[in-house]
Residue frames as qw, qx, qy, qz and C-alpha x, y, z in Angstrom:
[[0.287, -0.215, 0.415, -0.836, 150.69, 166.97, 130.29],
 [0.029, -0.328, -0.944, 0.027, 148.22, 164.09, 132.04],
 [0.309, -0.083, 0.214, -0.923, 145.30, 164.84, 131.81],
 [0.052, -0.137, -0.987, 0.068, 142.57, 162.71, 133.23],
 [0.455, -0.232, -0.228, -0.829, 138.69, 162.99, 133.21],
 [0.140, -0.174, -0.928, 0.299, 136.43, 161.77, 135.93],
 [0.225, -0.755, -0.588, 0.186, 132.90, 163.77, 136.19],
 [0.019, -0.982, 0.152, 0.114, 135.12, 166.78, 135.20],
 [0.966, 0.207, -0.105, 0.110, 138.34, 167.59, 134.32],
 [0.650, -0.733, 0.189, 0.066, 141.63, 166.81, 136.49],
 [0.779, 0.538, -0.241, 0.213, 144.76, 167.33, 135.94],
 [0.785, -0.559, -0.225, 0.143, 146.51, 165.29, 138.51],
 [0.616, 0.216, -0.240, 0.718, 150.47, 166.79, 137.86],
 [0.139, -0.430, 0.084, -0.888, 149.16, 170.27, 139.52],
 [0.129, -0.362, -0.822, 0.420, 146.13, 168.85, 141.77],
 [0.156, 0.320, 0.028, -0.934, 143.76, 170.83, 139.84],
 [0.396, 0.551, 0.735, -0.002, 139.83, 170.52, 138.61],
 [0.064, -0.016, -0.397, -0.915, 138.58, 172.01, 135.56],
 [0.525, -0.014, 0.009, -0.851, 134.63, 172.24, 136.28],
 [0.166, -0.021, -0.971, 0.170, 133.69, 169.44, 138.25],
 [0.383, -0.348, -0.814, -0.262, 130.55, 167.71, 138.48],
 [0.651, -0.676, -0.346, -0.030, 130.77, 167.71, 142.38],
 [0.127, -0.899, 0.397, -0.132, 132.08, 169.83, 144.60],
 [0.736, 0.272, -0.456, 0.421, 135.60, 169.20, 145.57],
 [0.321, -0.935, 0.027, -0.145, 135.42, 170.30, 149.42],
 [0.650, -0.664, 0.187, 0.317, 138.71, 169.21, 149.98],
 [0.696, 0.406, 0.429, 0.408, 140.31, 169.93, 146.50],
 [0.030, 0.581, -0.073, -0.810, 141.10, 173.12, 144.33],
 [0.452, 0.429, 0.635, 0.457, 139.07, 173.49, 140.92],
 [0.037, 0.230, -0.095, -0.968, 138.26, 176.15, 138.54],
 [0.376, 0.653, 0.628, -0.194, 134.82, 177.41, 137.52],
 [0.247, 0.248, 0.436, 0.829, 134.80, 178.82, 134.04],
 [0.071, -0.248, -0.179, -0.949, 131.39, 180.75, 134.69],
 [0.287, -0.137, 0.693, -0.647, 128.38, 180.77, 136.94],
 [0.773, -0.051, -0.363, -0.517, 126.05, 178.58, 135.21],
 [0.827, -0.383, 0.195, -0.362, 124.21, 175.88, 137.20],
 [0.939, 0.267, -0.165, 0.138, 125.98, 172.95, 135.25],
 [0.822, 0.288, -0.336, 0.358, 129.28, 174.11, 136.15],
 [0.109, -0.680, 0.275, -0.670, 129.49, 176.35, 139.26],
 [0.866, -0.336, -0.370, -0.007, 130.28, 174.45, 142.14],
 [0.379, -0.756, 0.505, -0.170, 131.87, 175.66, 145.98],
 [0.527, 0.727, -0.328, 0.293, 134.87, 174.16, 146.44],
 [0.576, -0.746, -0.231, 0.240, 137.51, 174.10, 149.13],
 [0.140, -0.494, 0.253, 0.820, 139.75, 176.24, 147.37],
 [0.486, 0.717, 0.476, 0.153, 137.58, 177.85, 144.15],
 [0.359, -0.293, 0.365, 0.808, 139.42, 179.52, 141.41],
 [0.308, 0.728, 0.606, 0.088, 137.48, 181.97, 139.32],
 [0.412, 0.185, -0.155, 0.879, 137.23, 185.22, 137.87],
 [0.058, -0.142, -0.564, 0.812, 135.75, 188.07, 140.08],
 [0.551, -0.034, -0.192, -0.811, 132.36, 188.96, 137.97],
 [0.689, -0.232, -0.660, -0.191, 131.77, 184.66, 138.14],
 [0.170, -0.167, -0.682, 0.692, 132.52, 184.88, 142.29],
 [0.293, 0.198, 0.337, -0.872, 129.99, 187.74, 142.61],
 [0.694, -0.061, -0.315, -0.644, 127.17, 185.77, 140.29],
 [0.610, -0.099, -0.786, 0.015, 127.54, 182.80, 142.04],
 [0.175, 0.113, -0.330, 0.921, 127.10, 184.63, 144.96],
 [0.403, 0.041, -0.057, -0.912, 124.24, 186.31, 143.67],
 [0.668, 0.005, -0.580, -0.467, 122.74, 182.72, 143.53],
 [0.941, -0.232, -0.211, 0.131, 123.62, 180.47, 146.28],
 [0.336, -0.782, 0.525, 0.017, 126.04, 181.18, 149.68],
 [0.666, 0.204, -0.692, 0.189, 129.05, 179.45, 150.21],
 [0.775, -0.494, -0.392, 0.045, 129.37, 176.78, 152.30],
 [0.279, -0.889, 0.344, -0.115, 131.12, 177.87, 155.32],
 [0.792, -0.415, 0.371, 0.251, 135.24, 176.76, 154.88],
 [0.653, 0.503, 0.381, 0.419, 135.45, 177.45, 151.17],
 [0.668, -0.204, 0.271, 0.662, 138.09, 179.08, 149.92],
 [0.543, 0.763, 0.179, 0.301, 137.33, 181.57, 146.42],
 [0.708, -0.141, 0.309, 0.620, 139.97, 182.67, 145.01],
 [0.335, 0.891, 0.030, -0.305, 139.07, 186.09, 142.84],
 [0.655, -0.237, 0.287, 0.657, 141.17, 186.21, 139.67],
 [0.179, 0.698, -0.160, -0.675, 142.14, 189.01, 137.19],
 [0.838, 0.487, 0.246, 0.032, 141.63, 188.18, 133.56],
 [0.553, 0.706, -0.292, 0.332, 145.26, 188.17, 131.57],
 [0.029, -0.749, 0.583, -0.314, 147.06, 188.37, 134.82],
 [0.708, 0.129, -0.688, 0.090, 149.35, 185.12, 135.39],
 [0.665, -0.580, 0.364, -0.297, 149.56, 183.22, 139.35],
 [0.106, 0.293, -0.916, 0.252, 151.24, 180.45, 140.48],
 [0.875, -0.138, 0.047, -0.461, 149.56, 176.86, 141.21],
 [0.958, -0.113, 0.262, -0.024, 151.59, 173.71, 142.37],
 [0.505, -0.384, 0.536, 0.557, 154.45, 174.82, 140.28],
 [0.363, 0.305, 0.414, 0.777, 152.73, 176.00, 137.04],
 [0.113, 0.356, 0.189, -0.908, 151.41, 179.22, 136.41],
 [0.206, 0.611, 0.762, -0.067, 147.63, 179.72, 135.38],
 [0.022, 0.043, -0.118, -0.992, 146.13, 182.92, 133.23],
 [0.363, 0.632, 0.664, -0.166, 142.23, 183.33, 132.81],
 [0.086, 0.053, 0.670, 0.736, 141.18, 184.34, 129.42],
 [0.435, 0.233, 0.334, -0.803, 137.88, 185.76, 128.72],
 [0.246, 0.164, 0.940, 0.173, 135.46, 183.25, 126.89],
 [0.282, -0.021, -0.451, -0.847, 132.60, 185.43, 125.51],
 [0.203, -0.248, -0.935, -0.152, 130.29, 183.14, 126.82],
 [0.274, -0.821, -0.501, -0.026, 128.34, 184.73, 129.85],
 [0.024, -0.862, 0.268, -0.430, 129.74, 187.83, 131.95],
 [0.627, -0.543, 0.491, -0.267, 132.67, 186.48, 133.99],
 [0.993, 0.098, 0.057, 0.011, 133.26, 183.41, 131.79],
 [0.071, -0.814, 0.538, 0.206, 136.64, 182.42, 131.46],
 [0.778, 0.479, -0.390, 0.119, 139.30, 180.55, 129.57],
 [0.586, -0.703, 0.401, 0.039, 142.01, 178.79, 131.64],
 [0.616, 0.654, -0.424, 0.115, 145.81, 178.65, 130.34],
 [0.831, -0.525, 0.184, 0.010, 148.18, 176.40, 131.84],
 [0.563, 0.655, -0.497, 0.080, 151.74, 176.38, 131.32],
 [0.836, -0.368, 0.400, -0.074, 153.57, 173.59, 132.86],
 [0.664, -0.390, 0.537, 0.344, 156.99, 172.04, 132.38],
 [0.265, -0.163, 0.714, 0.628, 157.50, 173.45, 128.85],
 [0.015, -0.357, -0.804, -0.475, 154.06, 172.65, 127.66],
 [0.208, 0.130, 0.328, -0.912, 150.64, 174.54, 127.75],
 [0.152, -0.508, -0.824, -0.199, 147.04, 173.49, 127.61],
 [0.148, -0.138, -0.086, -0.976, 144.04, 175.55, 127.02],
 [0.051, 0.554, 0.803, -0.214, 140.66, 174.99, 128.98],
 [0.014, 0.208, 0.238, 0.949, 138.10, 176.69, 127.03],
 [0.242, 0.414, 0.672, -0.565, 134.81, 176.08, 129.26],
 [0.315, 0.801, 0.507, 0.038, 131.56, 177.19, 127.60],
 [0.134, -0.322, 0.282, 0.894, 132.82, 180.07, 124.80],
 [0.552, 0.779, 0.296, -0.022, 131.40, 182.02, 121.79],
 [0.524, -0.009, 0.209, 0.826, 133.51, 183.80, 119.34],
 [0.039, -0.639, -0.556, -0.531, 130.59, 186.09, 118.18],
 [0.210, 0.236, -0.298, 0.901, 130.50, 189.54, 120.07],
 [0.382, -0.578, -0.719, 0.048, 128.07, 189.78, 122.92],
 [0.126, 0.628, -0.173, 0.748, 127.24, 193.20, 124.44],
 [0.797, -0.479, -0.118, -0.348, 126.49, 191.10, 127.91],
 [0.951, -0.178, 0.093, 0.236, 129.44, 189.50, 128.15],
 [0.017, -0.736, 0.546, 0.401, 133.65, 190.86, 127.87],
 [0.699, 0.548, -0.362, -0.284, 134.81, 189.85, 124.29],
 [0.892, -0.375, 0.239, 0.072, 136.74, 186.45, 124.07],
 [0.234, 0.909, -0.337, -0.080, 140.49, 186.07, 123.74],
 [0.978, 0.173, 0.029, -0.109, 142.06, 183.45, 122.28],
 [0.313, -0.760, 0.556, 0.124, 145.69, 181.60, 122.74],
 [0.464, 0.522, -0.712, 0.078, 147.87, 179.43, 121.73],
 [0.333, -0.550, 0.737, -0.208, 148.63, 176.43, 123.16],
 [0.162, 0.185, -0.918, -0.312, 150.01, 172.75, 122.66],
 [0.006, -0.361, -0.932, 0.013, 146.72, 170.65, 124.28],
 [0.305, -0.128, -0.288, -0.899, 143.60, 171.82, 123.72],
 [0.041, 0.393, 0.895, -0.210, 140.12, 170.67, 125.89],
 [0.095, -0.066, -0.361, -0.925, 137.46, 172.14, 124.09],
 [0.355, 0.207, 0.885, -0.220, 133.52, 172.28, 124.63],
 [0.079, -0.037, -0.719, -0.690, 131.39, 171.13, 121.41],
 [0.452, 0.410, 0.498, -0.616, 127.95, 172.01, 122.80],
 [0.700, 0.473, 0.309, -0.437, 127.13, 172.35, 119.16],
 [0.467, -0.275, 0.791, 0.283, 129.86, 169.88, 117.61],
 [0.607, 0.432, 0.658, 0.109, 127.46, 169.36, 114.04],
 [0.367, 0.222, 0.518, 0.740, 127.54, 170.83, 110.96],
 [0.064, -0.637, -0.620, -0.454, 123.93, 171.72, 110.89],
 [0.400, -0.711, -0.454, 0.358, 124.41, 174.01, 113.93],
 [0.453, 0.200, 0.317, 0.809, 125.39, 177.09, 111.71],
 [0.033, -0.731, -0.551, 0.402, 123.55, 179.96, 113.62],
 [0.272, 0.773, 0.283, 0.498, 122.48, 183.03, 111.76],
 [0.299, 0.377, -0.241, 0.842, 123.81, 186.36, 112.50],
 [0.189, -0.484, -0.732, 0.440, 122.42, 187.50, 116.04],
 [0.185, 0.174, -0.116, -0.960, 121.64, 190.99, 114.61],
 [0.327, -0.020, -0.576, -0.749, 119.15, 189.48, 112.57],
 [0.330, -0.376, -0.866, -0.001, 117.69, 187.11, 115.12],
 [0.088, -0.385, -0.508, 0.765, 117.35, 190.22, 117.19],
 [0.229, 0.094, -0.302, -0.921, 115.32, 191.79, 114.61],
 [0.502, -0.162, -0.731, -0.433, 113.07, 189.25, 114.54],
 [0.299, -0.313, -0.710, 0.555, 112.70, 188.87, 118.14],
 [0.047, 0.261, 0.274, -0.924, 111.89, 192.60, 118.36],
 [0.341, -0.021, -0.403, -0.849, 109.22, 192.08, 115.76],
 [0.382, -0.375, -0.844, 0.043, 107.48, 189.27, 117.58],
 [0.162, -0.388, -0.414, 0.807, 107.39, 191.96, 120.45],
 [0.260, 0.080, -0.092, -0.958, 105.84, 194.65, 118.50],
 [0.578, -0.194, -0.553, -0.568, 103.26, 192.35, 116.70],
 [0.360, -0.501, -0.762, 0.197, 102.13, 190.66, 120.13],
 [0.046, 0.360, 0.273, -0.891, 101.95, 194.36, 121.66],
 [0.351, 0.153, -0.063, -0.922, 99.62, 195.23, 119.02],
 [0.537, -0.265, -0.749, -0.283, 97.71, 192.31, 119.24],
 [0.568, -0.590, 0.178, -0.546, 97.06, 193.46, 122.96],
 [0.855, -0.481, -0.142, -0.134, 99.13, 190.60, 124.53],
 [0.516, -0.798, 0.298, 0.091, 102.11, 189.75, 126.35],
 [0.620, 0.587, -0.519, 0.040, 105.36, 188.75, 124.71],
 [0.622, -0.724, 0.266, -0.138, 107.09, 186.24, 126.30],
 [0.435, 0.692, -0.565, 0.113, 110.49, 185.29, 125.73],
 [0.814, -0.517, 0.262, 0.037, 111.86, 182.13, 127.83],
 [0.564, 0.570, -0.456, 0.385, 115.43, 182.30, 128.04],
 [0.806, -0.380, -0.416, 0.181, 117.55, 181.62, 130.78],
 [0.455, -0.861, -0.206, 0.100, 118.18, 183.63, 133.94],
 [0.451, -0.697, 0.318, 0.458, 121.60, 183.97, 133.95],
 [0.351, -0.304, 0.530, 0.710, 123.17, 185.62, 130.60],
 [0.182, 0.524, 0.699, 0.451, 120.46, 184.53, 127.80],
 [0.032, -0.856, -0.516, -0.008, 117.91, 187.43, 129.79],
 [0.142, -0.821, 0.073, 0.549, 120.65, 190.04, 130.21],
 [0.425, 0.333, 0.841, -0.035, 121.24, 189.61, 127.09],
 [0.101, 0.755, 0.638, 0.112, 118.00, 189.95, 125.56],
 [0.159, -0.854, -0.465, 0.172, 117.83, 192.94, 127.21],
 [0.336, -0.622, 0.267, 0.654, 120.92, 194.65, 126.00],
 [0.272, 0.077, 0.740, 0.610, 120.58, 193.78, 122.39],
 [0.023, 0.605, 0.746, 0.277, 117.16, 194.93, 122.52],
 [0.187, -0.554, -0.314, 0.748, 117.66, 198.16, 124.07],
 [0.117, 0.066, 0.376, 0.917, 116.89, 200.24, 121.07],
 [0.326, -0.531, -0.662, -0.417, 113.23, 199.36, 121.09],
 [0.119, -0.477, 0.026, -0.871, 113.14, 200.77, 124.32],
 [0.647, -0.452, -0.527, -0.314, 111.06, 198.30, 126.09],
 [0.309, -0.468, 0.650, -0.513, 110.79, 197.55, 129.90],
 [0.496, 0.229, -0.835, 0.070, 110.77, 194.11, 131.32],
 [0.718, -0.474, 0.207, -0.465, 109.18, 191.59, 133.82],
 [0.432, 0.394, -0.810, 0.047, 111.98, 189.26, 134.33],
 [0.813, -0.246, -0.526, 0.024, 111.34, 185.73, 137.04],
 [0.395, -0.871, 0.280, -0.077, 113.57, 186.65, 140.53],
 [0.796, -0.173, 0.299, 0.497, 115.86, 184.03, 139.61],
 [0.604, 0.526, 0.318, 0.507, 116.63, 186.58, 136.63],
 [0.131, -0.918, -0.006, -0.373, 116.25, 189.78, 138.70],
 [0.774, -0.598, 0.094, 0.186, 118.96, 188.40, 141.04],
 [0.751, 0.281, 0.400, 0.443, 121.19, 188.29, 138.07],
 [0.286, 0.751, 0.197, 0.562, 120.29, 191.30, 136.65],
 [0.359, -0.925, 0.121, -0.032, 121.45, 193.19, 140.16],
 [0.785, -0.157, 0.468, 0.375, 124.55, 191.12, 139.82],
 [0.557, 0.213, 0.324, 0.734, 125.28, 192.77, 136.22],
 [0.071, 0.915, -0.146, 0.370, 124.25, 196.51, 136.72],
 [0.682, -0.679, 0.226, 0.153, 126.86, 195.52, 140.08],
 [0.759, 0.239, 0.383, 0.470, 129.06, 194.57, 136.90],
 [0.040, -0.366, 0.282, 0.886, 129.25, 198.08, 135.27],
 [0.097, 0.291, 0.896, 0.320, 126.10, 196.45, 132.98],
 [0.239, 0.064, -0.131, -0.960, 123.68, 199.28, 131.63],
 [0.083, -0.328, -0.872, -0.354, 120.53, 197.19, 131.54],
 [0.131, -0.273, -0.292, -0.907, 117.33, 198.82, 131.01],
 [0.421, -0.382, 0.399, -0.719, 114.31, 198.78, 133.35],
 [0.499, -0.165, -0.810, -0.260, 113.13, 195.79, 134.46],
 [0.618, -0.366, 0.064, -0.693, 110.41, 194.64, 137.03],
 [0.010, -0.250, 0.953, -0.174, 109.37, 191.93, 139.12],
 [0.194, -0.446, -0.760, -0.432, 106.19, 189.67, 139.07],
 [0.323, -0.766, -0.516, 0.206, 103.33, 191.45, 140.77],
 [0.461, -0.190, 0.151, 0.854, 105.36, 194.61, 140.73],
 [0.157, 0.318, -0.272, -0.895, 103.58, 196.53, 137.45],
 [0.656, 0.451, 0.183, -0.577, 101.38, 196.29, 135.34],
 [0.493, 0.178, 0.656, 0.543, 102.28, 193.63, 131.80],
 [0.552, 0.685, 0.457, -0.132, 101.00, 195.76, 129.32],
 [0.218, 0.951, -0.209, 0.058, 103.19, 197.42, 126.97],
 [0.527, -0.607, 0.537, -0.256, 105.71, 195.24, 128.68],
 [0.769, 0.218, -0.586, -0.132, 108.02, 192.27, 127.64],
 [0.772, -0.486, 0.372, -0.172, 108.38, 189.11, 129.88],
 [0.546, 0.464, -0.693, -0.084, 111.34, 186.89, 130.35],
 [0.783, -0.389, 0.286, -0.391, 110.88, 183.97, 131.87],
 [0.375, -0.308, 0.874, 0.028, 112.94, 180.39, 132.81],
 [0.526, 0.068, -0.587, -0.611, 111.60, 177.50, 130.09],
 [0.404, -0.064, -0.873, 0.265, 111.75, 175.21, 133.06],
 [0.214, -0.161, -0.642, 0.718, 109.54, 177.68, 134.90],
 [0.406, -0.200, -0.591, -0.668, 105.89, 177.55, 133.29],
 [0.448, -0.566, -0.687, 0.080, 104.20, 175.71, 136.22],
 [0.313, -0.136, -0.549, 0.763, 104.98, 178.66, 138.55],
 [0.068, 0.762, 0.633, -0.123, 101.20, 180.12, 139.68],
 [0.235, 0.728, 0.191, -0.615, 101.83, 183.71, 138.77],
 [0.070, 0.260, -0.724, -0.636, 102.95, 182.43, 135.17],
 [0.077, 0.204, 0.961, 0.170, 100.26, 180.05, 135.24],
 [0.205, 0.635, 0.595, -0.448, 97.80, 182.75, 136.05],
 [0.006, 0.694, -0.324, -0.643, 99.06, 184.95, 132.74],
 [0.335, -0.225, 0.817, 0.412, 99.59, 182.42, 130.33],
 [0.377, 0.482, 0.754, 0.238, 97.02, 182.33, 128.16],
 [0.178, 0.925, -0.006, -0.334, 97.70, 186.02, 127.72],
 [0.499, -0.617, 0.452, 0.407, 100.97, 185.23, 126.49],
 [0.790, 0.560, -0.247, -0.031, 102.51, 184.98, 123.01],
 [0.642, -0.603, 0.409, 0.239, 105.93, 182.51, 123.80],
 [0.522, 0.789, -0.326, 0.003, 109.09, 182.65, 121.96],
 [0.884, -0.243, 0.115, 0.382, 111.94, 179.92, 123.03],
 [0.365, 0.899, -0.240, 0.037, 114.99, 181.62, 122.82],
 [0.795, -0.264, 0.546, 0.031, 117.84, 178.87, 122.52],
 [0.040, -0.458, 0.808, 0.369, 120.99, 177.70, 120.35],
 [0.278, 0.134, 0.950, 0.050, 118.34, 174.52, 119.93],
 [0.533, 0.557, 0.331, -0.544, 116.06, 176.30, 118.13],
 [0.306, 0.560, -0.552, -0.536, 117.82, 175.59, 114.87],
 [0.202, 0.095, 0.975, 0.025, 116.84, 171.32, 115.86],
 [0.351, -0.197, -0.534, -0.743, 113.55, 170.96, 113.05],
 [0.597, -0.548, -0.528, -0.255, 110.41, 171.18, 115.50],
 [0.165, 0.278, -0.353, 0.878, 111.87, 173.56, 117.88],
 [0.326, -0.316, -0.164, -0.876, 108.68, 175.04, 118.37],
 [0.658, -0.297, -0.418, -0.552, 107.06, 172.03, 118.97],
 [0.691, -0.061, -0.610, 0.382, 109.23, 170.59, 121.31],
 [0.022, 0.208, -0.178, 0.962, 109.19, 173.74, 123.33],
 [0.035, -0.628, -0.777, 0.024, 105.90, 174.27, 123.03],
 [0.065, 0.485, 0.094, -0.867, 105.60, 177.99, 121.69],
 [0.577, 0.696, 0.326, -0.277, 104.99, 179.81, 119.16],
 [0.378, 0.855, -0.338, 0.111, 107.90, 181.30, 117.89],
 [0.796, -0.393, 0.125, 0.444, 111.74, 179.66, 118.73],
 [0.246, 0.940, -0.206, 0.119, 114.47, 182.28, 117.70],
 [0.870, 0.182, -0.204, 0.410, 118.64, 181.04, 117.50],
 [0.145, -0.909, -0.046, -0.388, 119.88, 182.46, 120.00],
 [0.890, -0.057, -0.378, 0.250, 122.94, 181.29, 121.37],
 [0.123, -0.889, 0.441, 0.027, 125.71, 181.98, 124.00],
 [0.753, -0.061, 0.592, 0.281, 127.94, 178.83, 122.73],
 [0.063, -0.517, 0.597, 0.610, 130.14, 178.80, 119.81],
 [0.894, 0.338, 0.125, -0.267, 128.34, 176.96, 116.44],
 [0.916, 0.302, 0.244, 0.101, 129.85, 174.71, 114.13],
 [0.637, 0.650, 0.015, 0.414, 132.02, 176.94, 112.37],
 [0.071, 0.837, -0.352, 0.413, 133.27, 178.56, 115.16],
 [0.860, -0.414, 0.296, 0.032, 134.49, 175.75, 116.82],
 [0.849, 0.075, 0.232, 0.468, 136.72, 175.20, 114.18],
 [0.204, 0.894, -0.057, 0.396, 137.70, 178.83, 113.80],
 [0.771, -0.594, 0.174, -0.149, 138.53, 178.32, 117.48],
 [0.971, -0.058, 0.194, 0.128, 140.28, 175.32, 116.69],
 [0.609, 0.664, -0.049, 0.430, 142.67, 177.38, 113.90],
 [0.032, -0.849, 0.279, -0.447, 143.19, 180.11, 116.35],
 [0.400, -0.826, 0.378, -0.121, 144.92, 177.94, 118.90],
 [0.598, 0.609, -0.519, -0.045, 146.47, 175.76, 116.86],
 [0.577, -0.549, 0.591, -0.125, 147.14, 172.73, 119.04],
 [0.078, -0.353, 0.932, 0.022, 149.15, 169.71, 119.24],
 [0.243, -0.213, -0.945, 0.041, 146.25, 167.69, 120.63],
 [0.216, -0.300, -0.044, -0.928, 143.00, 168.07, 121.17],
 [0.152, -0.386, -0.900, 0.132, 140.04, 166.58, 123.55],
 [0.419, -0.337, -0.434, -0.723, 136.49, 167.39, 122.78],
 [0.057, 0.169, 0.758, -0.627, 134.11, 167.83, 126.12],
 [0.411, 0.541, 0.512, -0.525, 129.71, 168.17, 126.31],
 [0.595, 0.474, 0.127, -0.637, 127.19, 168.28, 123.81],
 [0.931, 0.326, 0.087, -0.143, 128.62, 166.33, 120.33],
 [0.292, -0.766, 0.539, 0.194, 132.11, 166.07, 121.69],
 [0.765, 0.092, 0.569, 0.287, 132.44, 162.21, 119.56],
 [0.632, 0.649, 0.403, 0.130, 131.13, 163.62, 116.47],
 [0.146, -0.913, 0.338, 0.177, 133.37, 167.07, 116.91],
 [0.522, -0.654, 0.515, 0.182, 136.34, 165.12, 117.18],
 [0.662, 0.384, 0.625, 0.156, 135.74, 162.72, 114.46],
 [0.555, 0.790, 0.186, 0.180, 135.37, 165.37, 112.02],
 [0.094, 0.937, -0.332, -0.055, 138.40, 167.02, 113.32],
 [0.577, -0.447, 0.659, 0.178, 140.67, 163.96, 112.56],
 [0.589, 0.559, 0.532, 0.238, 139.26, 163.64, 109.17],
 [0.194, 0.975, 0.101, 0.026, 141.02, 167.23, 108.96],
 [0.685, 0.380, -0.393, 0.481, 144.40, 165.89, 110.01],
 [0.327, -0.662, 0.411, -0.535, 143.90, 167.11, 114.07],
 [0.378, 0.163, -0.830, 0.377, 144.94, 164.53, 116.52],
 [0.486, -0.264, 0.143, -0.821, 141.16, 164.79, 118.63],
 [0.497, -0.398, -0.742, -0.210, 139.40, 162.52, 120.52],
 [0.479, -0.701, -0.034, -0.528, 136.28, 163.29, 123.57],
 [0.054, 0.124, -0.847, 0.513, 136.88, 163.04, 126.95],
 [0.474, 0.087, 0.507, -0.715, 133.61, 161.09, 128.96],
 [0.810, 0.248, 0.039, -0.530, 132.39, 159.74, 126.28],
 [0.623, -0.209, 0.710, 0.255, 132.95, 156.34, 124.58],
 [0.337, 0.508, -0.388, -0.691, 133.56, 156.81, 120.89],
 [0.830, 0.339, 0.441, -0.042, 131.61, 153.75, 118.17],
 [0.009, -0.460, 0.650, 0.605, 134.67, 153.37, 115.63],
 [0.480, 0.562, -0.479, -0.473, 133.90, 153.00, 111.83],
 [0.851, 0.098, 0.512, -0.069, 133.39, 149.05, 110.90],
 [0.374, -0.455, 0.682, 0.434, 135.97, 148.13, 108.16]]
C-alpha cells in the first residue's frame, strides 16, 4: 500500500488524507480528533460523530464542506477500500483509522493512549500489516507514572492552596486535558472556573453523555473554595492577569516529566499528566498490532523508529529526515 507524506498523510491509491496540515477544500481527509493541530474542514471530512460535534463546538464550517459522521467499529466504503474507525483513548471522539485495501491493511493511529481515561471511550486495538504510528513521546525517559497517583497529588496541591487561602490553578488544555481533570477529580468534590475556550468544550461533553461536575465561567462566581483551569498559552488574558498573584499554578502536561518543567512553565508545581501514549506503551501498541512495517509520525518519530529496528521491526519516520550512524 503507497503511502506518501506531504504536510500530512496521503494515501494516493484511495485519494485519501490522514490529518492534514491544511485543509483539503477540494479533497477527502480524516480527522482523528478535534485538537487544534489536527482538525481541519475539508471538502469531504471523515470523522467520528463526538469529533464533528467538538469541532463544531469550536469553529463553523466553511460553507461547501462536506462531514461525514462515522460510527466507531462500523466498516464503509471509500474509492474501493473499506475504512473502520477505532477508538484511540486519546480525547473524546478520537479515533483510529483501519484500511483494508487490495489484500492488505494499514492502521492510522492519530494521537492514542493505552491507559484508561474516564474522559475519553477506551482504545481498541487491531491488527494490521502497515502501521503509521504517532511517537509524541518516542524516548525512553518518557515513562509516566500511574495517573491515579498523579491525581492524588494534584488533589493535594488543591487542598493545600485552599488552605493557604488561595486559588489553585491548574493550566491544562481546553479540550480533553480540563475535562479530564475534572472527571478524575470528582471525588474531592470541587467546583471549577474553567477559560470559555474550555467551557465551550465542556458543553460539548455533558452533550456527549459526559457527567462533569460544576463548573463556572470568569466573572461568573466567586474563586474561593474554587479550582481554576486555565489555557498555558492564556496568562496574558486581563481577567487572569487581574487574579494571578492570588494564584498557586500547577502545569499539567506529558512534558512535565522534561527536568525543569517547572521552570520552563513557570509554576510552581508541574504534574505528568498525559493524554498520549509513553514510551512503553508505544511499544505495547506496537506488539498489539503486530505489523509488517511500520512509519513513525510527530514528536521523536526518528528516535522511535531507530529503537524499533534495533528490535528487529522494519520502522522508519515519515517528515522527518533521519542522521544515520557513522561507521
Amino acid at each position: 500500500m503507497e503511502i506518501a507524506f506531504d504536510r500530512g498523510v496521503h494515501l494516493p491509491e484511495i485519494g485519501l488524507w490522514l490529518d492534514p496540515e491544511d485543509p483539503k477544500p477540494d479533497g477527502t481527509a480524516f480527522v482523528s480528533h478535534a485538537h487544534g493541530d489536527h482538525a481541519r474542514w475539508h471538502g469531504t471530512t471523515l470523522a467520528s460523530g463526538p469529533t464533528l460535534r467538538l469541532m463544531r463546538s469550536r469553529e463553523t464550517p466553511p460553507e461547501g464542506v462536506q462531514a461525514k459522521p462515522q460510527a466507531f467499529l462500523q466498516r464503509f466504503r471509500h474509492n474501493g477500500a473499506t475504512l473502520t474507525l477505532l477508538p484511540a483513548g486519546h480525547v473524546a471522539g478520537s479515533a483510529q483509522l483501519l484500511v483494508e485495501h487490495r489484500k492488505e491493511t494499514l492502521l492510522y493511529s492519530g494521537d492514542f493512549k493505552m491507559r484508561p481515561d474516564p474522559s475519553c471511550e477506551p482504545i481498541q486495538v487491531h491488527e494490521a500489516d502497515h502501521l503509521v504510528m504517532e511517537t509524541t513521546f518516542g524516548q525512553a525517559q518518557y515513562l509516566f507514572p500511574p495517573a491515579s497517583k498523579t491525581v492524588e497529588r494534584i488533589a493535594a496541591f488543591i487542598q493545600k492552596t485552599h488552605r493557604e487561602r488561595r486559588i489553585p490553578a491548574l493550566l491544562a488544555y481546553s479540550l480533553g486535558k480540563a475535562q479530564e481533570l475534572m472527571l478524575c477529580l470528582k471525588p474531592w468534590n470541587h467546583e471549577y472556573v474553567v477559560h470559555p475556550s474550555a467551557a465551550a468544550v465542556c458543553e460539548a461533553y455533558r452533550g456527549l453523555g459526559y457527567a462533569l461536575p460544576p463548573y463556572h465561567q470568569p466573572g461568573d462566581t466567586g474563586l474561593d473554595g474554587k479550582v481554576l483551569i486555565w489555557p498555558p498559552d492564556a496568562r496574558r488574558h486581563p481577567w487572569y492577569s487581574g487574579i494571578a498573584a492570588r494564584c498557586r499554578t500547577a502545569y499539567i502536561s506529558g512534558w512535565a516529566m522534561d527536568p525543569g518543567a517547572r521552570a520552563k512553565a513557570a509554576t510552581d508545581e508541574a504534574f505528568p499528566l498525559s493524554d498520549h501514549a509513553d514510551f512503553s506503551e508505544l511499544l505495547a501498541y506496537v506488539w498489539q498490532v503486530h505489523p509488517r512495517k511500520i512509519h513513525t509520525l510527530h514528536g521523536f518519530a526518528a528516535e522511535f523508529a531507530s529503537h524499533l529496528r534495533l528490535t528487529g521491526h522494519d520502522a522508519d519516520p515519515l517528515g522527518v529526515e533521519e542522521q544515520l550512524p557513522l561507521l
